[in-house]
C-alpha positions as protocol buffer text, in pm:
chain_id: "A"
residue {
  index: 1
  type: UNK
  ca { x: -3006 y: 4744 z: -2324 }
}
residue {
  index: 2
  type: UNK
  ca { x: -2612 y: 4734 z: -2435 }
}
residue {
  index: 3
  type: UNK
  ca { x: -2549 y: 4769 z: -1982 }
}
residue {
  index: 4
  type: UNK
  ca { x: -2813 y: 4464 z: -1937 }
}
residue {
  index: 5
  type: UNK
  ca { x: -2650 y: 4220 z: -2237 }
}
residue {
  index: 6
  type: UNK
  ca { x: -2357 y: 4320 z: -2015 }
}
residue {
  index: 7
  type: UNK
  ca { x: -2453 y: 4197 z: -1692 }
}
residue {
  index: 8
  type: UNK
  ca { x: -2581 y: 3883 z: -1848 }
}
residue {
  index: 9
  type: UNK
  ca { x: -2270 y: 3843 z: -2002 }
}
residue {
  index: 10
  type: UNK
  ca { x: -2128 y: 3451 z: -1900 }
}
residue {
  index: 11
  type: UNK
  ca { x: -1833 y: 3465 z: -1697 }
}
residue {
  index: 12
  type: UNK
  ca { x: -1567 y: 3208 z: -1784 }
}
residue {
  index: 13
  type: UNK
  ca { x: -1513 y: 2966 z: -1438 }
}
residue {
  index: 14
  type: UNK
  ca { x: -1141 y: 3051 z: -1417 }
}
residue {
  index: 15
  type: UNK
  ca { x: -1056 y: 2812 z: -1107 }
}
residue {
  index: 16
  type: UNK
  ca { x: -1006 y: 2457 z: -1161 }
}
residue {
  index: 17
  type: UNK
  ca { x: -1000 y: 2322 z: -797 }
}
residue {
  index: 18
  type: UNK
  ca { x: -649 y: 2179 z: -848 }
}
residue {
  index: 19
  type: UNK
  ca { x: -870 y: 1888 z: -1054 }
}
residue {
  index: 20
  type: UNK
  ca { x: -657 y: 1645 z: -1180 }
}
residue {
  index: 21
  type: UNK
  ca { x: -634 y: 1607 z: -1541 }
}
residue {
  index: 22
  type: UNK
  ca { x: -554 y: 1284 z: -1671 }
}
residue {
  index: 23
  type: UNK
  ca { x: -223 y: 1287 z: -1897 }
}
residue {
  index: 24
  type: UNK
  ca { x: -226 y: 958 z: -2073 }
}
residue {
  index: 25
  type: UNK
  ca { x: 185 y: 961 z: -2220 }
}
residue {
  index: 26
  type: UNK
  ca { x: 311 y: 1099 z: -1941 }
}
residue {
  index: 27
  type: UNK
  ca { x: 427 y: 829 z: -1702 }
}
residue {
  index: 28
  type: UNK
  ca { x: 523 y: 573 z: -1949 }
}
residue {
  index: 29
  type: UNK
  ca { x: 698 y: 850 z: -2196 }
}
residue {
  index: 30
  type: UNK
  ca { x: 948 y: 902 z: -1846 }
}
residue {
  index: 31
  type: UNK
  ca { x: 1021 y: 561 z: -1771 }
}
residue {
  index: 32
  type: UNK
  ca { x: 1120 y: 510 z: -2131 }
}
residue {
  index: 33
  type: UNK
  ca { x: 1358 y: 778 z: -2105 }
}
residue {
  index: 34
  type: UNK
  ca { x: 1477 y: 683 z: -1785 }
}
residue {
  index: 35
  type: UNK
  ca { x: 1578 y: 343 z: -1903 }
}
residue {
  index: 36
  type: UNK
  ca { x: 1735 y: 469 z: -2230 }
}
residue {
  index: 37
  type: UNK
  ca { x: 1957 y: 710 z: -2013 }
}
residue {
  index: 38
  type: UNK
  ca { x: 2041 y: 345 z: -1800 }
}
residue {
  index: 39
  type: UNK
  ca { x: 2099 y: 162 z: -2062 }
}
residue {
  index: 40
  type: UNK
  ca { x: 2346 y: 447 z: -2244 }
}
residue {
  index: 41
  type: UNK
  ca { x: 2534 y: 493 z: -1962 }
}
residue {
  index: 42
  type: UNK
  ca { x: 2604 y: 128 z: -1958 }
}
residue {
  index: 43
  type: UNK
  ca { x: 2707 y: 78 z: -2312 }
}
residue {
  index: 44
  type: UNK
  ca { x: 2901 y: 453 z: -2252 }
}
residue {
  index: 45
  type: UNK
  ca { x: 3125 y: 282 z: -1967 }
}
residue {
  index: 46
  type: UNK
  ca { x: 2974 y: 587 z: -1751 }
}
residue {
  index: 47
  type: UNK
  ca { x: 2827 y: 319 z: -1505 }
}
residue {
  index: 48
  type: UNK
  ca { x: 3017 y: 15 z: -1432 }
}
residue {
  index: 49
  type: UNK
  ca { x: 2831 y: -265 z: -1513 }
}
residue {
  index: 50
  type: UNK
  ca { x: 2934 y: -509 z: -1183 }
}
residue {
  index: 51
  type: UNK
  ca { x: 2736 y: -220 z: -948 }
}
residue {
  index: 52
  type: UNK
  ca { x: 2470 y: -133 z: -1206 }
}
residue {
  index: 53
  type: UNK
  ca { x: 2424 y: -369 z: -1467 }
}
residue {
  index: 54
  type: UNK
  ca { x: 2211 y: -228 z: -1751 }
}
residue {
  index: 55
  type: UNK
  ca { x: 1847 y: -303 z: -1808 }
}
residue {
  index: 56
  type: UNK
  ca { x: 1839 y: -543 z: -2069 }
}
residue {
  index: 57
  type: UNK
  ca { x: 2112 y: -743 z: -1865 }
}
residue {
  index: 58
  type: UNK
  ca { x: 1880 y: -714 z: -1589 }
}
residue {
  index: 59
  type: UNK
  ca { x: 1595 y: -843 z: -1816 }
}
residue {
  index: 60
  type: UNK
  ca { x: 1803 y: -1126 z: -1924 }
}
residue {
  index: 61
  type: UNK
  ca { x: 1796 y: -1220 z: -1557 }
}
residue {
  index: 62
  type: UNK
  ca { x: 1466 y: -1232 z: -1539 }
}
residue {
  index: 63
  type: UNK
  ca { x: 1405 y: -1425 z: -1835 }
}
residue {
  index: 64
  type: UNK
  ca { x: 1649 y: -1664 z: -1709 }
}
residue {
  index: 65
  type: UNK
  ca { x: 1442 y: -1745 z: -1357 }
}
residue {
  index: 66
  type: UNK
  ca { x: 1147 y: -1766 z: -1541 }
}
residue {
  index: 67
  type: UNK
  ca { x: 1296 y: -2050 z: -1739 }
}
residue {
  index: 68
  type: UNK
  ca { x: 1393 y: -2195 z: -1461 }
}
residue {
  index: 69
  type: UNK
  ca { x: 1079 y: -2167 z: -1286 }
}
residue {
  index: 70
  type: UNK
  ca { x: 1199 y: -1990 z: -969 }
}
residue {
  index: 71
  type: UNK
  ca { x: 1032 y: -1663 z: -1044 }
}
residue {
  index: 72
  type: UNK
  ca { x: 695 y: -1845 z: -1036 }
}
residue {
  index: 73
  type: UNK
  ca { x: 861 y: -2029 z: -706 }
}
residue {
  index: 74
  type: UNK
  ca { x: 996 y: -1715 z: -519 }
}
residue {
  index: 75
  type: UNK
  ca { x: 663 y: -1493 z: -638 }
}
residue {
  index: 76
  type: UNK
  ca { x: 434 y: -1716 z: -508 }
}
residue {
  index: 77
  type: UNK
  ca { x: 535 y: -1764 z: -175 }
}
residue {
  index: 78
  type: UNK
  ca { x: 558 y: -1391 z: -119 }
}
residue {
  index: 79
  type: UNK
  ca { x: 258 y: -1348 z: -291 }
}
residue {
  index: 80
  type: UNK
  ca { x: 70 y: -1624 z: -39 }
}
residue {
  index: 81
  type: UNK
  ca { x: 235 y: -1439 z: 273 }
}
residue {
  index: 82
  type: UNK
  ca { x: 138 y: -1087 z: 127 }
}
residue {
  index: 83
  type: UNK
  ca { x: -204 y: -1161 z: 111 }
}
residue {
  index: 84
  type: UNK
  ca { x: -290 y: -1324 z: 399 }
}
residue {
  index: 85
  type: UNK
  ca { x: -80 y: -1068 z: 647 }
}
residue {
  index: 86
  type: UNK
  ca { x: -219 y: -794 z: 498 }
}
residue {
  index: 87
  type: UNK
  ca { x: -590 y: -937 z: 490 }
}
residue {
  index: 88
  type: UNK
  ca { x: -551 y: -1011 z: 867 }
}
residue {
  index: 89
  type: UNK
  ca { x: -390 y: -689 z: 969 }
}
residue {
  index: 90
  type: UNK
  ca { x: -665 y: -522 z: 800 }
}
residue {
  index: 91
  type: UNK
  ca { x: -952 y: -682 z: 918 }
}
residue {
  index: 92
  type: UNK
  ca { x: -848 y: -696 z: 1265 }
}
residue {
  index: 93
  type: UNK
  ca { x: -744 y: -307 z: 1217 }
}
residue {
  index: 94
  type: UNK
  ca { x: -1056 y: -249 z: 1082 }
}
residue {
  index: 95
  type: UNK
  ca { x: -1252 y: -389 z: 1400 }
}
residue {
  index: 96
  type: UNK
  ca { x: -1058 y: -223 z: 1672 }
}
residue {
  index: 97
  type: UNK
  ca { x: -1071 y: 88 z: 1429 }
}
residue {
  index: 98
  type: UNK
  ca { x: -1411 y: 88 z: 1393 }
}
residue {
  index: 99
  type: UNK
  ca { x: -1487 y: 27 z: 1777 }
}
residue {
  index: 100
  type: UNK
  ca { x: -1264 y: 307 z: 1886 }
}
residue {
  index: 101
  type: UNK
  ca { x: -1462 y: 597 z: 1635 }
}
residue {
  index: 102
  type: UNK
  ca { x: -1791 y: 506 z: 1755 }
}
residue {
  index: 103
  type: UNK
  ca { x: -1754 y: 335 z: 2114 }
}
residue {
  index: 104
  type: UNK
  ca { x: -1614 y: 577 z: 2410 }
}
residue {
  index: 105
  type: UNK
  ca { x: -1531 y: 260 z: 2630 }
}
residue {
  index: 106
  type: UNK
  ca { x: -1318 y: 119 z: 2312 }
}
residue {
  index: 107
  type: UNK
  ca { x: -1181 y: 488 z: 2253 }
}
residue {
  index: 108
  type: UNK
  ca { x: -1069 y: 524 z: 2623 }
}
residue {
  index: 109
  type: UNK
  ca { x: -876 y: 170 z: 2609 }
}
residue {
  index: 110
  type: UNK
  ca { x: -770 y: 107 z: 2282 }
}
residue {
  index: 111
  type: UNK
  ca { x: -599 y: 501 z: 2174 }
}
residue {
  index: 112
  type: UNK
  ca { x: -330 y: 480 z: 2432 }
}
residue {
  index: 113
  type: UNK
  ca { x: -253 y: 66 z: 2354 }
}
residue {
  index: 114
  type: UNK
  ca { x: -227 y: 145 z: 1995 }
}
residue {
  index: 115
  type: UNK
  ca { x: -19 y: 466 z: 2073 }
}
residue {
  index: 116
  type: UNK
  ca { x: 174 y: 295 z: 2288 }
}
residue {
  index: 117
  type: UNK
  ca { x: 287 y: -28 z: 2054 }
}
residue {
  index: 118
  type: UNK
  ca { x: 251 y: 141 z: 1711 }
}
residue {
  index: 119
  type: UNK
  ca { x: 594 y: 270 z: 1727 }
}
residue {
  index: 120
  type: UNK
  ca { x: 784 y: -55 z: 1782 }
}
residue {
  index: 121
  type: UNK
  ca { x: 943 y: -152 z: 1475 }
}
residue {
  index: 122
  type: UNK
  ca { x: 716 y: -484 z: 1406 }
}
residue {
  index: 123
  type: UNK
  ca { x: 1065 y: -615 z: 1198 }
}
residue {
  index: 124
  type: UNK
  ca { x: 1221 y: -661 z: 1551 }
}
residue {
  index: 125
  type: UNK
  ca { x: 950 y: -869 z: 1686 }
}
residue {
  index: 126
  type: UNK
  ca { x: 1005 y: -1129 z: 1406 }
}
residue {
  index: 127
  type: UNK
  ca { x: 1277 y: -1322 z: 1649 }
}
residue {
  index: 128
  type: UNK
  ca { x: 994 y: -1342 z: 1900 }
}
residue {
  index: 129
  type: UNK
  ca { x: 728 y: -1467 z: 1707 }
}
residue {
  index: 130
  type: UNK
  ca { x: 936 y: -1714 z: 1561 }
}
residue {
  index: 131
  type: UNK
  ca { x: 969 y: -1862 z: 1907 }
}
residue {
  index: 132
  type: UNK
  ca { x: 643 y: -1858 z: 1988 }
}
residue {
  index: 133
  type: UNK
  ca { x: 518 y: -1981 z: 1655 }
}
residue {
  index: 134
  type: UNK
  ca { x: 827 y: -2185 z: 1480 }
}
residue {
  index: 135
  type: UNK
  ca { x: 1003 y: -2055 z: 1157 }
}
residue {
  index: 136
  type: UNK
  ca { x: 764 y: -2174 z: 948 }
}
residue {
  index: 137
  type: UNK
  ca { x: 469 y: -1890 z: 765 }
}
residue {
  index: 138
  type: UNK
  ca { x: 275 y: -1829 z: 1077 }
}
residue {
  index: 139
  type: UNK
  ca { x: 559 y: -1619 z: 1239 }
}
residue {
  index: 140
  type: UNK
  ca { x: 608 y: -1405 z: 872 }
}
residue {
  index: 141
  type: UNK
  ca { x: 228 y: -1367 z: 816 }
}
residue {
  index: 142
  type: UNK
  ca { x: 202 y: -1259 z: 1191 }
}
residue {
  index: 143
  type: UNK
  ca { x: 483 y: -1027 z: 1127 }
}
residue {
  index: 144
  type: UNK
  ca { x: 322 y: -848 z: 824 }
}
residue {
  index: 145
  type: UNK
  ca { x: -54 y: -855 z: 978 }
}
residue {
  index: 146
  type: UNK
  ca { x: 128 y: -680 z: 1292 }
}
residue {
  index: 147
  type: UNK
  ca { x: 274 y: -393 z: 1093 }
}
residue {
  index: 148
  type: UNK
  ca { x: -33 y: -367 z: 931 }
}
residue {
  index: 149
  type: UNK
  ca { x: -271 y: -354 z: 1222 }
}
residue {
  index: 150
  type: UNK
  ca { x: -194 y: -46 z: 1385 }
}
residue {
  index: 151
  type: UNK
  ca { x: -176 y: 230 z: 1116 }
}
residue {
  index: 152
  type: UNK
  ca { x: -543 y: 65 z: 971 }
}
residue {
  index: 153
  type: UNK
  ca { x: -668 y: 78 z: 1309 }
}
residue {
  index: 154
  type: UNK
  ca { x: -539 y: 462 z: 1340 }
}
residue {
  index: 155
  type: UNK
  ca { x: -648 y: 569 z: 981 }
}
residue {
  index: 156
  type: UNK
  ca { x: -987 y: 391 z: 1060 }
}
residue {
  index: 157
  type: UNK
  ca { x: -1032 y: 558 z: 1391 }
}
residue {
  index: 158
  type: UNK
  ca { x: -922 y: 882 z: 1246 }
}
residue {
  index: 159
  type: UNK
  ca { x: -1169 y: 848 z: 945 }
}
residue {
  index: 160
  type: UNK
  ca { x: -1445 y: 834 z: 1136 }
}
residue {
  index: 161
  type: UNK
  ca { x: -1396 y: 1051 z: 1397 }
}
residue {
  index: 162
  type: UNK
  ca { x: -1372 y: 1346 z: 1088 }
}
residue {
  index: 163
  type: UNK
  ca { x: -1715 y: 1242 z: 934 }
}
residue {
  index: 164
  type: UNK
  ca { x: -1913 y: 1586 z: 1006 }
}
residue {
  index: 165
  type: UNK
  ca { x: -2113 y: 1491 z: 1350 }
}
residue {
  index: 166
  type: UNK
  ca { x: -2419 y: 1685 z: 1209 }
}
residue {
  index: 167
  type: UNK
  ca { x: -2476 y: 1442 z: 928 }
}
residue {
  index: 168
  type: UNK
  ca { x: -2481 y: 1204 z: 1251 }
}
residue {
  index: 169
  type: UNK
  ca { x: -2724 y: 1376 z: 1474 }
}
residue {
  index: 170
  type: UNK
  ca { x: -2955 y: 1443 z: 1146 }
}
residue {
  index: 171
  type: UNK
  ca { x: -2970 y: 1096 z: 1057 }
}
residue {
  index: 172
  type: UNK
  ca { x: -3054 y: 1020 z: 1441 }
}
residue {
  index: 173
  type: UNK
  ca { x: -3307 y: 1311 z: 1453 }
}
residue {
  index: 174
  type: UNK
  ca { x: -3490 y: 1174 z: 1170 }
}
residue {
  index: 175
  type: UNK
  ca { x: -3542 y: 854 z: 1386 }
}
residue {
  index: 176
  type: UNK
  ca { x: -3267 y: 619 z: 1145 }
}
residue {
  index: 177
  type: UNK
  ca { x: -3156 y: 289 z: 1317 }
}
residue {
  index: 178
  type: UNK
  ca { x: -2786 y: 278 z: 1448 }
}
residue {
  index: 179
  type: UNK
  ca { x: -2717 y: -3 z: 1178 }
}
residue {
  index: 180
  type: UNK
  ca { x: -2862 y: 241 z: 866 }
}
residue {
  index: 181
  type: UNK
  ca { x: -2617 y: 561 z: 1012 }
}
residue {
  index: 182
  type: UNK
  ca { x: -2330 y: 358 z: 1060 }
}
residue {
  index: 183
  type: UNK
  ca { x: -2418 y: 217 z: 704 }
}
residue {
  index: 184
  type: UNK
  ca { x: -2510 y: 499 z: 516 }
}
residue {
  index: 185
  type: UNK
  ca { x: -2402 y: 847 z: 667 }
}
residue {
  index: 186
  type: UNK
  ca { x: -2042 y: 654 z: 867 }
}
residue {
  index: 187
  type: UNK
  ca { x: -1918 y: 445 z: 663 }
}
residue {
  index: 188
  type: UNK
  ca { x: -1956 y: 651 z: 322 }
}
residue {
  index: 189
  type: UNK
  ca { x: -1793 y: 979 z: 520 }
}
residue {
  index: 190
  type: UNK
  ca { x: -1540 y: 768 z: 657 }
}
residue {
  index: 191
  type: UNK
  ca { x: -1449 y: 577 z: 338 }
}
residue {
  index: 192
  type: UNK
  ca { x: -1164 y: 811 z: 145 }
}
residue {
  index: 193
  type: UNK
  ca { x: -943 y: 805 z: 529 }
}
residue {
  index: 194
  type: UNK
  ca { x: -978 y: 438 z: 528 }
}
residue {
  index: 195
  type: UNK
  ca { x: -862 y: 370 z: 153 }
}
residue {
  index: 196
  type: UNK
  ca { x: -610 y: 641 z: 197 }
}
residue {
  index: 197
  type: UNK
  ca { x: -462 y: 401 z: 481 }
}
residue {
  index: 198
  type: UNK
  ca { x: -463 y: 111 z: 278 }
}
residue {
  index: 199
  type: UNK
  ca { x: -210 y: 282 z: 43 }
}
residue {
  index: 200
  type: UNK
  ca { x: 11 y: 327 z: 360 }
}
residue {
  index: 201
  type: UNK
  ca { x: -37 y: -3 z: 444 }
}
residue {
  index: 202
  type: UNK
  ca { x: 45 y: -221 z: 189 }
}
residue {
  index: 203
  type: UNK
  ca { x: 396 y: -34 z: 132 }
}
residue {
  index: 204
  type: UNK
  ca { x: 454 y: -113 z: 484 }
}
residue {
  index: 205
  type: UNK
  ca { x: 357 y: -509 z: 399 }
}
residue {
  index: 206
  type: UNK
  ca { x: 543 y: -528 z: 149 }
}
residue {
  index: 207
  type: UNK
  ca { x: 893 y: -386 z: 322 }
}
residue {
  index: 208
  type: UNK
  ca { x: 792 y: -590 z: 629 }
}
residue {
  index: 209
  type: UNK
  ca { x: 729 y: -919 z: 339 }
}
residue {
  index: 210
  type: UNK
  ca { x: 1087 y: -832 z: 241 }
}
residue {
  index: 211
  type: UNK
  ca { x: 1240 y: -793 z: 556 }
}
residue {
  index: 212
  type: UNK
  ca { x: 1089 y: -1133 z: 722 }
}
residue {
  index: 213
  type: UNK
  ca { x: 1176 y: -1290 z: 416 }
}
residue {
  index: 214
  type: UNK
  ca { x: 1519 y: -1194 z: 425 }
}
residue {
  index: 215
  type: UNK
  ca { x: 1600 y: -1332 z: 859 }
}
residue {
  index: 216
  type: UNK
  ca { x: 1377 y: -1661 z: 809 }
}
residue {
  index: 217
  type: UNK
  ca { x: 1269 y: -1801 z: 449 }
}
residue {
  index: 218
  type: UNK
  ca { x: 1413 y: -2026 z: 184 }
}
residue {
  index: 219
  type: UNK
  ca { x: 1205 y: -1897 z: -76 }
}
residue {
  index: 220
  type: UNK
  ca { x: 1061 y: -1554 z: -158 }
}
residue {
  index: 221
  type: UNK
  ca { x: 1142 y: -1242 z: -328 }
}
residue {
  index: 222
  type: UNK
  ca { x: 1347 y: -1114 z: -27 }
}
residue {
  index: 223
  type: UNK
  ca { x: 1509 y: -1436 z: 17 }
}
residue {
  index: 224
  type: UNK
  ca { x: 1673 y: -1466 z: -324 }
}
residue {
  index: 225
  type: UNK
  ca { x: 1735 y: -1061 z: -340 }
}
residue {
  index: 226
  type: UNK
  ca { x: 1989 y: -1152 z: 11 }
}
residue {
  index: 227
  type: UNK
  ca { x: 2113 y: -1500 z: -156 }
}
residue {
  index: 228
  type: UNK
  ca { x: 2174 y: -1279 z: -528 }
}
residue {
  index: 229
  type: UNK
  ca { x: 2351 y: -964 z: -283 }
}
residue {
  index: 230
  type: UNK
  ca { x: 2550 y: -1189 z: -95 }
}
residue {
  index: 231
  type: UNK
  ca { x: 2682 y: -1356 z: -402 }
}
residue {
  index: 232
  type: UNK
  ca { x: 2755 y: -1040 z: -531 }
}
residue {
  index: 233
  type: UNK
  ca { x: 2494 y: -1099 z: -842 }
}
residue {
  index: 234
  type: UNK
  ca { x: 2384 y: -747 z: -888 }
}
residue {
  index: 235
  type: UNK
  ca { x: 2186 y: -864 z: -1198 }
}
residue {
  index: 236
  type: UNK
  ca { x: 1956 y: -1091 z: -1016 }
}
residue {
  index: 237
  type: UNK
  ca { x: 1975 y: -903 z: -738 }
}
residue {
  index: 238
  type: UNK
  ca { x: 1824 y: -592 z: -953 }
}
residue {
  index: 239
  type: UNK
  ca { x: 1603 y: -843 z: -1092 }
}
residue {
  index: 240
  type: UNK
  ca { x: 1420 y: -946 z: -755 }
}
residue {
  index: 241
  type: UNK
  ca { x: 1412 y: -516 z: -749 }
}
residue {
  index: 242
  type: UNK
  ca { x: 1240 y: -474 z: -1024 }
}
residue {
  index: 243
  type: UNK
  ca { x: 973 y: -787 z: -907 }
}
residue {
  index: 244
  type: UNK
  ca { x: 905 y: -561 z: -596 }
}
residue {
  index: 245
  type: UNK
  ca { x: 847 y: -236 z: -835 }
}
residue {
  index: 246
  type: UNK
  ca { x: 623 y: -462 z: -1088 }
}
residue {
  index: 247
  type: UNK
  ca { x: 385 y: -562 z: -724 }
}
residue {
  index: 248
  type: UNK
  ca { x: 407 y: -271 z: -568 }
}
residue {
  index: 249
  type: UNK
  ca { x: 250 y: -109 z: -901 }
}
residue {
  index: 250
  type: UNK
  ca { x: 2 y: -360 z: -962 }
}
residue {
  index: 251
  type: UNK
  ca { x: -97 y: -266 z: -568 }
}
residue {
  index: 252
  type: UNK
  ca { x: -157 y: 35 z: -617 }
}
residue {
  index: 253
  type: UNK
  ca { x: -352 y: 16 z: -940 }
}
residue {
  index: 254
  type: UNK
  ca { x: -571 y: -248 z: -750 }
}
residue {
  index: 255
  type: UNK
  ca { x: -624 y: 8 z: -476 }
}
residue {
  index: 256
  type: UNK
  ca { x: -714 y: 282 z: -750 }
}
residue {
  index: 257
  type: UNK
  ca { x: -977 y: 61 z: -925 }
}
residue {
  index: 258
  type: UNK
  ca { x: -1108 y: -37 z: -507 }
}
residue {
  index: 259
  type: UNK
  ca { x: -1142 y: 335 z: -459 }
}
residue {
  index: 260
  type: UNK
  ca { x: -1303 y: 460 z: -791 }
}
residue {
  index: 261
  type: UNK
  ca { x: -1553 y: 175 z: -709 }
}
residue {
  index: 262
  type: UNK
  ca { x: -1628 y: 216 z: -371 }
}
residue {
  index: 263
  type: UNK
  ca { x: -1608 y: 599 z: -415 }
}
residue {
  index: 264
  type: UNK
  ca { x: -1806 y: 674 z: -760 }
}
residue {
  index: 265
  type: UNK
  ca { x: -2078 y: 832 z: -574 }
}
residue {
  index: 266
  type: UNK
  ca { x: -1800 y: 1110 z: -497 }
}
């Protein structure tokens, strides 16, 4: 009896999987104390304050656009070319994505074009598109949506093609339209590759945002981060930094919330 209470005996689950755990203080608990070293090194005379002004100078700064109203100004107009070049880049990245996993014909043509043009900086085509489009948002937003294209295109392609093909032929087998397997065995399987992508492709909007904003705009974040540099404002200049670090965060937590959504069957 003692051997059989033995073998029936629970055994603890000792391996976690590499779960993550979800450690509320952390994050905010380090920023803090990467500020309050900032800020002490300022007031210590450790940093000099022209290069690295500390942060509640550099909040000052920002308290002084908003008064002004340019931080509404400058965040807006980045915020309307954000948008719509990454929306476009997506979509369209989404199509030819979508049409290369499942198509042969689009696979055969459209791998080696998007091999092929993916690795030209999109930042140096910004010149041409301005000439065929003028200097106004059409050439920035085509900029961005161009930068954005390719990687969504290759994430989507590569999603798909990694969706187990014998989920595929079973939902065939069972006599399933093409619309219900793209829909419900495709699309699902390919889902975590193609929301992975759009992580990588909103940093790269936002550098490209920056970067276009910098050669050919009178008003955006990048715009007034080259007017504060070249004046030598570090300050504002930080300022217009710590804009970028406040989108780029609320980015990502949008994309978070977008994936436990579209993933909670997982």
């Amino acid at each position: 009896m003692a051997e059989r209470g033995a073998e029936r005996r629970r055994v603890e689950f000792r391996g976690g999987g590499f779960a993550p755990r979800p450690v509320r203080f952390a994050a905010p608990v380090a920023f803090a104390a990467l500020v309050g070293v900032w800020e002490y090194s300022g007031h210590a005379g450790l940093v000099s304050q022209i290069f690295l002004p500390r942060p509640s100078i550099v909040l000052a700064a920002l308290g002084d656009l908003w008064a002004q109203g340019l931080l509404v100004r400058h965040l807006g107009e980045s915020a309307y070319r954000l948008v719509f070049g990454w929306g476009l880049g997506t979509f369209l990245g989404l199509a030819v994505g979508f049409a290369m996993g499942i198509w042969s014909t689009s696979r055969a043509i459209g791998v080696p074009f998007v091999s092929a043009l993916f690795p030209i900086p999109k930042i140096s085509l910004l010149p041409l598109l301005i000439l065929w489009l003028g200097i106004g948002e059409a050439s920035k937003v085509a900029t961005i949506a161009l930068g954005v294209f390719f990687p969504t295109a290759i994430a989507t392609y590569a999603a798909i093609d990694a969706v187990p093909r014998n989920l595929i032929r079973m939902g065939q087998s069972f006599g399933l339209p093409v619309a219900d397997v793209l829909r419900k065995i495709v699309l699902p399987g390919a889902l975590p590759g193609i929301l992975a992508g759009f992580r990588i492709t909103a940093s790269i909007a936002l550098i490209l945002l920056v970067s276009a904003e910098m050669i050919g705009a009178q008003y955006g974040i990048g715009a007034f981060i080259l007017q504060a540099g070249n004046l030598m404002l570090t300050d504002q200049l930080l300022a217009g930094v710590v804009i970028l670090s406040v989108l780029g965060l609320a980015i990502g937590t949008g994309l978070t919330r977008l994936e436990k959504w579209l993933l909670r069957w997982r």
